[in-house]
C-alpha positions, -999 to 999 in steps of 0.1 A, spaced: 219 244 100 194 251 71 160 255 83 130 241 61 154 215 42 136 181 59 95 171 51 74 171 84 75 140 101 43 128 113 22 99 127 0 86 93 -21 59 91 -13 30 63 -42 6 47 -39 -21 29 -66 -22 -3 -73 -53 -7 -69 -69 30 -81 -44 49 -50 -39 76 -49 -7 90 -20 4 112 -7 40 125 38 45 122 51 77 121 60 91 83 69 118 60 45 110 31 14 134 27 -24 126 16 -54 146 13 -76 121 30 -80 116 61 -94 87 83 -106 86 122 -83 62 143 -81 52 178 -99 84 188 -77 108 167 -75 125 134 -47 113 107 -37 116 71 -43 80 57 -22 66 25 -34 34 6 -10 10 -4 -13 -22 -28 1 -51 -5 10 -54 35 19 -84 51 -16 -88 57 -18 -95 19 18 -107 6 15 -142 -3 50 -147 14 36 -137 48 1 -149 44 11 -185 30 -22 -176 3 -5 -174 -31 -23 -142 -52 -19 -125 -81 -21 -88 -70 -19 -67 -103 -37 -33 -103 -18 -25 -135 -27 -51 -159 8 -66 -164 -1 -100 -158 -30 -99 -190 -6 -77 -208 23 -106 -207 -5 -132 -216 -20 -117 -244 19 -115 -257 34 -144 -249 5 -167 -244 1 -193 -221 26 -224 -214 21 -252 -232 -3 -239 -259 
């Protein structure tokens, strides 16, 4: 078997930006910062939406566009109607 072929799996910590979730899962991604949980030291990796913040699983509908693409289709195509 080839050694060094698979990235290190380890426990990381994911949290959500703009709802705040936090929860710790095991994981092969890798971050330079770091973040204090439940008495122990892991890597942490921000991500956009969780279920704390998807409309489908929070029942809240919201527009959650960090890129621009929603203002970007506006400005082009305007708005219905108009």
């Amino acid at each position: 078997m080839k050694q060094n072929l698979h990235p290190d799996y380890r426990q990381v910590v994911f949290r959500d930006r703009s709802g705040g979730l936090m929860f710790r899962t095991g994981s092969t991604m890798t971050s330079a910062q770091t973040i204090e949980y439940e008495g122990q030291t892991y890597p942490l990796i921000e991500v956009e939406i969780s279920s704390q913040s998807h409309p489908f699983w929070s029942g809240r509908e919201r527009i959650v566009d960090t890129e621009g693409r929603v203002e970007r289709y506006r400005r082009r195509y305007g708005k219905a109607g108009s």
